[in-house]
Residue, then its C-alpha position, 0 to 999 in steps of 0.5 A: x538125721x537123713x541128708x545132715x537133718x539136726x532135728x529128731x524129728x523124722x527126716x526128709x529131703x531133696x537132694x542136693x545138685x551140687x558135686x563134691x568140691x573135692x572129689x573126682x567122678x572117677x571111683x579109687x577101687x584099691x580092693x576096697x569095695x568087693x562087690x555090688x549088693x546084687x552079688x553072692x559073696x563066695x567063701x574062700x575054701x582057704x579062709x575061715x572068712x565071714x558065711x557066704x550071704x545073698x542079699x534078696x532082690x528087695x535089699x540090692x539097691x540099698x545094700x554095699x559091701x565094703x571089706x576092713x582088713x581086720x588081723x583080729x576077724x576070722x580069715x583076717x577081713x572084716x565085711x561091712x553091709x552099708x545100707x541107705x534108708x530113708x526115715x520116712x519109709x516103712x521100707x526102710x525100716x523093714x530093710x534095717x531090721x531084715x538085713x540086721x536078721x540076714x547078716x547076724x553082725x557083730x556090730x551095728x551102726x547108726x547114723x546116731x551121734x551122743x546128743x541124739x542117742x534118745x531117738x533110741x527110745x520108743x516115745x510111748x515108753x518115754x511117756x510112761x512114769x518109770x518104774x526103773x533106772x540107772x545111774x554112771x554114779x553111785x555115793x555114800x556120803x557123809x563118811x567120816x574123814x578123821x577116820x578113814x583108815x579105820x573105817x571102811x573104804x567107800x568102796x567096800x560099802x559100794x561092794x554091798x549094795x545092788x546098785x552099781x553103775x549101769x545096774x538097772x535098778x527099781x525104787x526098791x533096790x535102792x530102799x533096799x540098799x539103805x537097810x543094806x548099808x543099816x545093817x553095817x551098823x555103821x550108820x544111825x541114818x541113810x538117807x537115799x536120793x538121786x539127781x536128776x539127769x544132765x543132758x550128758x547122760x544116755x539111756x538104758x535098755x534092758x533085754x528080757x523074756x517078753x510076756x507069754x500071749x499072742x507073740x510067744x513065750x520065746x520073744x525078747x523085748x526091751x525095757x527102757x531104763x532112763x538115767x539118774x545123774x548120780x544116786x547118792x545115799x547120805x549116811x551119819x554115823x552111829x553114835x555109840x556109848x564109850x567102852x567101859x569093860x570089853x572081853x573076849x571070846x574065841x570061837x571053836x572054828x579056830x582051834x587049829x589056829x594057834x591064837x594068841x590069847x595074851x595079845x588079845x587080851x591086851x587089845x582088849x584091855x587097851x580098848x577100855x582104857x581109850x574108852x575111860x579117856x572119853x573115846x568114842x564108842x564106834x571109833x574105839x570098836x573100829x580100831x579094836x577090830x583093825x588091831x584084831x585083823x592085823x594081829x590074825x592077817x595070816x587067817x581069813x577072820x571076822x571080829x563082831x561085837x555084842x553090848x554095845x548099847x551098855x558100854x560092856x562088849x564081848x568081842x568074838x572073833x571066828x573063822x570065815x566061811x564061804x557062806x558067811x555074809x560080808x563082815x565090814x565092821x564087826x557091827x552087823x549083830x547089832x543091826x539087824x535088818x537096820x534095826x538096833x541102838x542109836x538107829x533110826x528106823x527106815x521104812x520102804x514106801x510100798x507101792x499102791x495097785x489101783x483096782x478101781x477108782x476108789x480102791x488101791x490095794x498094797x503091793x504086798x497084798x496082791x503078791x500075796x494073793x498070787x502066792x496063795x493062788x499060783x504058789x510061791x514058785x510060780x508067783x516069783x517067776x511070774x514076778x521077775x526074774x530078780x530084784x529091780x525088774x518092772x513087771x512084765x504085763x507092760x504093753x508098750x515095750x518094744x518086742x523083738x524076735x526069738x534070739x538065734x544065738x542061744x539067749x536063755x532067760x533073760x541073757x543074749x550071749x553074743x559072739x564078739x563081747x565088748x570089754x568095758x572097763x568101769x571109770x575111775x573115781x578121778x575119771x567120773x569127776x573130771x568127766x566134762x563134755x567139750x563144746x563148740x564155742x556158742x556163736x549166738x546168731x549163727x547157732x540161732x540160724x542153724x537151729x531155726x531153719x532145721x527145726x522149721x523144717x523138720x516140723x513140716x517134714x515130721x508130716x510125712x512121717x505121721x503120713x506113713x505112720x512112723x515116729x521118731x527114730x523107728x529105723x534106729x529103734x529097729x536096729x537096736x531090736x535087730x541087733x538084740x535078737x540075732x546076738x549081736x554085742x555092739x550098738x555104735x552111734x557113728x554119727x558126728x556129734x550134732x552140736x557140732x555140724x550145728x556149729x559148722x552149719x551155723x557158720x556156712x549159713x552164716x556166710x552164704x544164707x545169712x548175706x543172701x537175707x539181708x541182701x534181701x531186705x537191703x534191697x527191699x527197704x532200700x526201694x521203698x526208701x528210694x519210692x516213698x522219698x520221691x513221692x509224696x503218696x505211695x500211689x504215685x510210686x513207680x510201680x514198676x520200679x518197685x516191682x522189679x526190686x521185689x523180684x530180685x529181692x525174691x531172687x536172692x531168697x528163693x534158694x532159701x525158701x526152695x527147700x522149705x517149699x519142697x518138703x512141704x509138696x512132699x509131706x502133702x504127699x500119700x503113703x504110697x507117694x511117699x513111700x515111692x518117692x524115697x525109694x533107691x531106684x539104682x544100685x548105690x554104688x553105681x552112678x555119680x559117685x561124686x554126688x550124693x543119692x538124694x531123694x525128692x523131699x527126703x534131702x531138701x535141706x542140702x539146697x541152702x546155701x552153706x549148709x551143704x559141706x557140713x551135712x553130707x562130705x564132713x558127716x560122711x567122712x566121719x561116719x566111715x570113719x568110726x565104722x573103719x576104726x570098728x572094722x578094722x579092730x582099732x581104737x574107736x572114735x564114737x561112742x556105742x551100746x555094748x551088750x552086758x550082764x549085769x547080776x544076770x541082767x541083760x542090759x544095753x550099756x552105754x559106753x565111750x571108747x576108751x582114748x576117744x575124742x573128747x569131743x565125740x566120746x568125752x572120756x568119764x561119760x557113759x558107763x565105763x570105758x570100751x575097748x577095743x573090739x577083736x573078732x568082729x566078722x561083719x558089721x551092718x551100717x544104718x545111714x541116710x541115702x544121702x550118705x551112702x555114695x560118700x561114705x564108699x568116696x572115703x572108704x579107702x581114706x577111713x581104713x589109713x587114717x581114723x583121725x577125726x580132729x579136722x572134723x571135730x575143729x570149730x569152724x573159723 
């Protein structure tokens, strides 16, 4: 969003002429800023502080660095790179990545908020089918509630499955689980399904080894992984026939334990007996074994049932080894592989390959037809490195460089970890985003003027040939291959500056329209009623009227006139036109840097304060908070292993604004970060001056409520 732009398409405009109401030319440098961009930034022998860094000639324009005190970071500073881009440059992005690469940071941040965090995703992967998921919410349901305290815990039947939330997951994984949970013996049917995604969910991304070919073995790319709402598996319980008769066996593998084979007796017996009386034949099995495990609860013991389907069981109860599967029920024997009495058969759907237009072979032919040809090993590999991966000849991923930090397979390993605490059951069910109040007229104007314009600007981009969101697509890419942990969206949360925008258009922009139209109407009205034809009108009169009418509108229609001109420009035009011609920190601070074309948007009247001062105060902010090791107020991407998986999870900070990070959305809850050295913030030129104004405000108060409130 360069300049306060709400649309996702790329950004452009002008700039605004107008000073900060509220702040002094003057610049407060209270320690805060240590050096132009221009400058080596020079090691303290003393300190164990962050690794000297030169920026190139081609970034110091762009590039200030800022310092947080930070008691956690090495020599107790953390240095924070702000670089000012444009998103209709090819420069830019090259600058993104390049900084990212030079700096190696622990943290990036994007001029990204919540609602647009899909900007992240490459429009050519978004357009494919998906072969992989993921989901904040995994169920079971239909377990049984009379019997819940003998029948396993939604928890221990989640434990067993591969899908968990975050976890990337294919349709087999998840086809996979219901003949995981079939073969509890639990069950007479699982039923898998999924909801589809609200705009409260985010993507995924998963990092792993690109394709061997022209790039190199060493590459690492990102797949997408779009969300699910929940993916729920819908289970009835088996129906078993009453125990008539049940024995018992001990096995070998307890006989230094002193069992009481009189007490096991008993139960035995007492199992018949609730079974003579008309109990079920599972609830009767479920009690026997908890009797069991309770009688034995000073030895790690699995009970298991055999002849269930006569009513005659023999009950075995052994020793559990380390190698042993998860026992949960003590029905497992009779359901192997989900196939046993009183249990419908499932059968996975297999997937069809298209080797003509005609001819579709099985999936499990062509795996076939690799083993025999490259043998068993090499056709795994060739597969994936474990369950729920697509398959890696696809030619739209976006490919990053080799990681520099020692990622080895499919795994980064960043320096700084962030610690992400899964939410609770009660936390994902009061999970609810915090809305502005919709004020239909002033929302409707907001939203109409930036998507008007972002239509017009989205020119440019093509012109230059970037999509939407190639910078923050960049970032993620740079941030995967130097090993850096933590992706922030440091942006405020666009539905709120659309509200305040709305509500500034509203009061500026909207009167000057209908003054507009008042003054037109009015005359014609005045004209027509004292002429009896339209030609004998005073022309004059008219067009006098017509001109002011023009006048009061033309700050509305000058930025649309602009962006126009800019988006008929030539690449190289373009390309020259954005570019930060000064250093960013030097200048009128009190101005934004604004770029023709680029931050045309800032000239409508109202929109001003909500785009640029209250975004920049809050973008530095969440980066101050990250910075300085406190809690943060934004959500981010956090780097995570998942089953060996390497995947960027989206996470709120734990404690956040509700508004801004709504607690129970995203995967879990992040802490805070310790450790962080150097941070890379991503933001729109426009941006950059106030940010650094804010900077000394941001590292004492990382309150954010006034700019989160509605407007009045």
């Amino acid at each position: 969003m360069q300049g306060g732009s709400l649309s996702s398409a790329p950004k452009a405009g002008r700039g605004c002429r107008q000073a900060f109401r509220s702040g002094a030319a003057s610049w407060p440098r209270r320690g805060i800023l240590t050096c132009r961009a221009s400058a080596v930034l020079e090691k303290s022998a003393k300190t164990a502080g962050p690794t000297s860094i030169a920026l190139p000639p081609f970034l110091r324009n762009n590039v200030v660095i800022l310092e947080a005190p930070n008691p956690t970071a090495p020599g107790g500073t953390t240095r924070v790179y702000l670089l000012a881009m444009s998103h209709v440059s090819k420069r830019s992005v090259e600058q993104v990545s390049d900084l990212i690469r030079l700096v190696k940071p622990d943290v990036v941040a994007v001029e990204l908020c919540k609602e647009r965090a899909e900007l992240l995703v490459d429009p050519q992967d978004a357009a494919k089918p998906p072969k992989v998921w993921h989901s904040r919410k995994v169920q079971i349901e239909g377990l049984p509630a009379d019997d819940s305290d003998i029948w396993p815990s939604q928890e221990v039947l989640l434990s067993l499955l591969v899908c968990k939330p975050g976890r990337p997951v294919t349709q087999q994984d998840i086809e996979g689980d219901v003949l995981r949970l079939l073969s509890t013996g639990l069950f007479s049917s699982v039923k898998p399904g999924a909801s589809n995604a609200g705009r409260d969910e985010a993507p995924g991304f998963l990092v792993r080894p690109g394709s061997e070919g022209a790039a190199g073995a060493d590459e690492r790319c990102l797949a997408l992984v779009p969300p699910l709402g929940c993916i729920r598996f819908k289970a009835q319980a088996r129906g078993l026939p009453a125990v008539t008769a049940m024995s018992v066996r001990v096995d070998s593998s307890l006989k230094a334990v002193d069992v009481d084979q009189t007490a096991l007796s008993a139960i035995c017996l007492q199992a018949s007996d609730e079974g003579k009386k008309g109990a079920d034949g599972m609830t009767t099995l479920l009690r026997t074994r908890q009797r069991v495990m309770e009688l034995l609860s000073g030895h790690k013991v699995a009970v298991s049932f055999s002849g269930v389907e006569t009513g005659r069981v023999e009950m075995l109860v052994k020793a559990v080894k380390a190698t042993d599967p998860p026992f949960v029920s003590g029905l497992e024997g009779t359901a192997v592989n989900g196939e046993g009495f009183g249990i419908e058969p499932f059968r996975p759907q297999r997937g069809l390959v298209k080797v003509s237009k005609k001819i579709f072979i099985p999936q499990e032919t062509i795996d076939a037809m690799r083993a025999e040809r490259m043998g068993a090993a090499a056709a795994a590999e060739a597969g994936g490195k474990g369950e729920g991966e697509e398959g890696k000849g696809d030619p739209h991923r976006s490919t990053v460089s080799p990681h520099t930090r020692g990622v080895g397979g499919s795994s980064a390993h960043p320096r700084v970890r962030a610690s992400l605490r899964p939410w609770s059951p009660e936390e994902l069910a009061a999970a609810k985003q915090d809305e502005p109040p919709r004020r239909v007229v002033q929302d409707t104007l907001a939203q109409l003027m930036s998507t008007v314009y972002a239509r017009i600007q989205s020119k440019a981009g093509r012109t230059v040939g970037l999509e939407p969101g190639a910078a923050w697509r960049a970032a993620l890419e740079a941030a995967t291959s130097v090993g850096c942990g933590t992706v922030l969206l440091a942006d405020r949360p666009a539905n709120v500056t659309q509200h305040r925008m709305g509500a500034g258009l509203a009061g500026d922009t909207g009167l000057r329209l209908i003054g507009a139209a008042a003054l037109t109407l009015g005359s014609l009205v005045v004209t027509l009623g004292t002429s009896l034809l339209p030609d004998q009108a005073d022309g004059g009169v008219l067009a006098a009227v017509l001109a002011a009418a023009v006048a009061v509108v033309l700050p509305i229609v000058a930025p649309f006139v602009e962006v126009s001109r800019f988006a008929d420009m030539s690449e190289d035009q373009i390309e020259d036109a954005v570019a930060v011609k000064e250093p960013i920190d030097q200048g009128d601070l009190s101005k934004p840097l604004t770029l023709f074309g680029e931050d045309a948007l800032l000239d409508w009247p109202g929109a001003f304060e909500a785009l640029i001062p209250e975004r920049d105060a809050f973008m530095a902010k969440a980066i101050a908070a990250v910075a300085t090791g406190k809690p943060g107020v934004a959500p981010a991407y956090v780097f995570d292993e998942i089953d060996g998986k390497a995947v960027w999870r989206y996470a709120m900070p734990e404690g956040g604004p509700q508004r801004s990070a709504p607690q129970g959305l995203g995967d879990g809850a992040l802490l805070g970060l310790r450790g962080v050295s150097a941070v890379v913030g991503v933001v729109g030129s426009a941006h950059a001056r106030g940010m650094l104004r804010e900077w000394p405000e941001a590292l004492q108060n990382h309150d954010v409520s006034s700019l989160l409130a509605d407007a009045e």
